[in-house]
C-alpha positions as CSV (number, residue, x, y, z in Angstrom):
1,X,-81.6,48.6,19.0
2,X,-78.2,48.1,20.6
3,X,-75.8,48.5,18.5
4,X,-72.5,48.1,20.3
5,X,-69.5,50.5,18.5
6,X,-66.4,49.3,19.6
7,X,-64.2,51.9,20.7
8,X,-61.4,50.0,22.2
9,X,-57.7,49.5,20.1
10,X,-58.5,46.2,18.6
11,X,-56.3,46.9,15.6
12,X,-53.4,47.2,18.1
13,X,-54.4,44.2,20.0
14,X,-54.4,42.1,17.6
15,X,-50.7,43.3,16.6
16,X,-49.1,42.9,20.2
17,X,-50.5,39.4,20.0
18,X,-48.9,38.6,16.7
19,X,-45.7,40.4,17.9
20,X,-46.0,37.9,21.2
21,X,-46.5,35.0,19.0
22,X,-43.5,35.9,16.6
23,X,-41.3,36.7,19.8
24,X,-42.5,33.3,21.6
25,X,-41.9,31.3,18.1
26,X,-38.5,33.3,17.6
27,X,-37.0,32.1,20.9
28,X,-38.8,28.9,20.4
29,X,-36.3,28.2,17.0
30,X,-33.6,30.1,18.4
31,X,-33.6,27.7,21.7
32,X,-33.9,24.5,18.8
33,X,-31.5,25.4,17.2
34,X,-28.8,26.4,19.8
35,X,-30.0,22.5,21.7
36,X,-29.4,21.0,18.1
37,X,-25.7,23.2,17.8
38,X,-25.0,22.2,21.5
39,X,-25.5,18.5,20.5
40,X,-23.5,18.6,17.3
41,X,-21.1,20.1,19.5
42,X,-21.0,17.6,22.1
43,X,-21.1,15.2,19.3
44,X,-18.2,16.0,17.2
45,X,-16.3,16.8,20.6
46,X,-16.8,13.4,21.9
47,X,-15.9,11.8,18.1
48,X,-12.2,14.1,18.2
49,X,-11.9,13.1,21.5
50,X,-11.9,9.2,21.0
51,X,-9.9,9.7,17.6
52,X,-7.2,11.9,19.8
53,X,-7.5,8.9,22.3
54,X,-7.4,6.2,19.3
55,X,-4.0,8.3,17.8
56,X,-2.5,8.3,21.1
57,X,-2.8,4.2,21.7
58,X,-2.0,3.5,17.9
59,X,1.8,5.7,18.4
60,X,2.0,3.7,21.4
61,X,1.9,0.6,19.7
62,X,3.9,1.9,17.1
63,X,6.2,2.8,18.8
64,X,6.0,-0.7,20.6
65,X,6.6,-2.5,17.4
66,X,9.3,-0.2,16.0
67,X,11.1,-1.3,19.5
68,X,10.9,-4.6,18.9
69,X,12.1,-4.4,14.9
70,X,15.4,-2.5,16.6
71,X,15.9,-5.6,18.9
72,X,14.9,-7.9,16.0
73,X,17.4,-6.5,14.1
74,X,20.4,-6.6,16.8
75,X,19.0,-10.3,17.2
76,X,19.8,-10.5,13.3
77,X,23.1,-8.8,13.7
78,X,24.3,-10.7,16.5
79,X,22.9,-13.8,14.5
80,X,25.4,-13.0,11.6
81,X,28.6,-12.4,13.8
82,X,28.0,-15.7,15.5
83,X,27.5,-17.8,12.4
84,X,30.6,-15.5,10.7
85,X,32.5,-16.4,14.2
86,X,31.2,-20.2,13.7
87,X,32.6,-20.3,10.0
88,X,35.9,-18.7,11.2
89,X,36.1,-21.2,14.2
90,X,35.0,-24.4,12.1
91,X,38.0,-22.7,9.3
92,X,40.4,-23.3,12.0
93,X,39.5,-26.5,13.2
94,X,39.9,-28.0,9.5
95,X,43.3,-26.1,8.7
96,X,45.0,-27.4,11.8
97,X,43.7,-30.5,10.8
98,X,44.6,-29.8,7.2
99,X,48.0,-29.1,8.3
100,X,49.0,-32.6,10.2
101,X,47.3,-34.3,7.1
102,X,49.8,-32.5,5.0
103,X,52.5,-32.4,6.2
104,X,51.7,-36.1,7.0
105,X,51.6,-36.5,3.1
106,X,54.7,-34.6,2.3
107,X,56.7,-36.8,4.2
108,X,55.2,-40.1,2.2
109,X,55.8,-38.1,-1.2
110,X,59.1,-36.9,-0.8
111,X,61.6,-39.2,-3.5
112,X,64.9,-40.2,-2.3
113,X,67.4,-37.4,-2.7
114,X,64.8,-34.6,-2.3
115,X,65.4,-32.5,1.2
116,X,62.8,-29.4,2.3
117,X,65.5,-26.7,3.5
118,X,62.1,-24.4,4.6
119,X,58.5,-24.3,4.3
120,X,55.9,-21.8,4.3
121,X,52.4,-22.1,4.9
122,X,49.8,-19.9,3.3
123,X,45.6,-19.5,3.2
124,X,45.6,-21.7,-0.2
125,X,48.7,-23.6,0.2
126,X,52.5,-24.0,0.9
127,X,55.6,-22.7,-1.0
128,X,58.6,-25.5,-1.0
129,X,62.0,-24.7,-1.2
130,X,64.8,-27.7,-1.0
131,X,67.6,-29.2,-2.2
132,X,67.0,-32.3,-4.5
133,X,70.1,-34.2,-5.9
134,X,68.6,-34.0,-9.7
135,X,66.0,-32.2,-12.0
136,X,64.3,-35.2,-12.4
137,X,63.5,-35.9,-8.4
138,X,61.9,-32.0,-8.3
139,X,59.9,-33.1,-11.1
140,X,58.5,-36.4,-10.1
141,X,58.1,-34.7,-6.6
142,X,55.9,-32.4,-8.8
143,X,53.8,-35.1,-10.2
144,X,53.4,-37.1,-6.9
145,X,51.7,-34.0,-5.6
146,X,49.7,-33.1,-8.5
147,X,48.4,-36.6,-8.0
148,X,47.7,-36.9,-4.5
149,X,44.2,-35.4,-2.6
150,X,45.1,-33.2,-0.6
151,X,47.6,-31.1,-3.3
152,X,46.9,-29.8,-6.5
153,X,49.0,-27.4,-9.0
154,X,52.5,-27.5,-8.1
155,X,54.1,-24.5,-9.7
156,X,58.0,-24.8,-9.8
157,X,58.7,-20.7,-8.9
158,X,62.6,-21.5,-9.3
159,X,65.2,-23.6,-10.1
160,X,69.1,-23.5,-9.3
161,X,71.9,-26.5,-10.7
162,X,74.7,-26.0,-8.7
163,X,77.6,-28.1,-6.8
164,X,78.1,-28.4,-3.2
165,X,81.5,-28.2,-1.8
166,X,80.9,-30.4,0.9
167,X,79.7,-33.4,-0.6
168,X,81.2,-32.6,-4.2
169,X,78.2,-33.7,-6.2
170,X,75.4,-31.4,-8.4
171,X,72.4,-30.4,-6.9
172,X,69.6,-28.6,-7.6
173,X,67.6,-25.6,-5.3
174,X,64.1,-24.9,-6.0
175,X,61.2,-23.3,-5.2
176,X,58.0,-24.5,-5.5
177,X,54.6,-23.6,-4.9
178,X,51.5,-26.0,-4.0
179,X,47.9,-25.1,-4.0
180,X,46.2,-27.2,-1.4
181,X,42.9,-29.0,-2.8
182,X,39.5,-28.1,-1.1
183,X,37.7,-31.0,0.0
184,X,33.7,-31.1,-0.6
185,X,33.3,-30.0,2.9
186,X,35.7,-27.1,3.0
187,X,33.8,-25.6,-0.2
188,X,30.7,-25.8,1.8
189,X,32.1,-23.6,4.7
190,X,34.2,-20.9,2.5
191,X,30.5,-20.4,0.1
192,X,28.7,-20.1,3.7
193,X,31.0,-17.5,5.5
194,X,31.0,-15.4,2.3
195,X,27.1,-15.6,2.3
């Protein structure tokens, strides 16, 4: 009868093996899980780096497109002082016309015995003053103008009745102011400069 006694340390055998296995399994997570940390890393790295990248080309073309809105709006701006150059241009063109066509008319209008000693010319119209030989030629001058198309309310501003010492008759001196009347086409250009 063999009966074989052990005598070696199996107890402890047995627990250096575990110990080994726990190490090997220890470093086998910890290895894992720093390969799954380096690859988030990476990841996440590579994601911020294409956003930076994305941010950078997006201010670029902002900043693009805010350039071109600057030199839009200079466009826009140089746009308005043309067309407000164009109104002021096309203004003058009509009142030099606007001033042969009157003073074209006042000659046909004026009744005998009515003489223009000045006249001034204003934005809106003209202010008269003369020498007429009666009351009743300044007023029929009045209506004549208040009647024609290219005139409209004649205000008398004043009125003298004297004599003159060289002819030995009465006259009369007056003042008197005329608003000239805006054609169609004239309205069009004054409601277009002021928009």
């Amino acid at each position: 009868m063999n009966t074989g006694i052990n005598l070696l340390p199996w107890r402890e055998e047995r627990q250096r093996l575990q110990q080994r296995r726990t190490l090997i399994g220890s470093a086998v997570i910890c290895l894992v899980a720093l390969a799954v940390v380096t690859a988030g890393w990476w990841y996440y790295a590579g994601e911020i780096s294409f956003q930076t990248e994305r941010n950078k080309y997006l201010k670029g073309e902002i900043k693009k497109i805010e350039a071109q809105l600057r030199e839009i709006d200079k466009i826009k701006q140089r746009k308005e002082e043309l067309m407000t150059r164009m109104s002021v241009i096309y203004e003058l063109q009509e009142d030099r016309v606007r001033v042969v066509r009157s003073l074209d008319e006042f000659v046909r209008m004026i009744p005998e015995g009515v003489f223009f000693v000045s006249l001034d010319r204003s934005r809106e119209g003209f202010m008269l003053e003369g020498i007429a030989q009666s009351n009743s030629q300044v007023s029929d001058l009045m209506v004549r103008l208040n009647e024609s198309e290219s005139f409209s309310d004649s205000n008398l501003e004043m009125i003298n009745t004297g004599s003159s010492a060289e002819t030995n008759t009465e006259t009369s001196r007056f003042e008197l102011r005329v608003t000239h009347r805006r054609t169609n086409r004239e309205s069009k250009v004054s409601r277009s400069g002021t928009d």
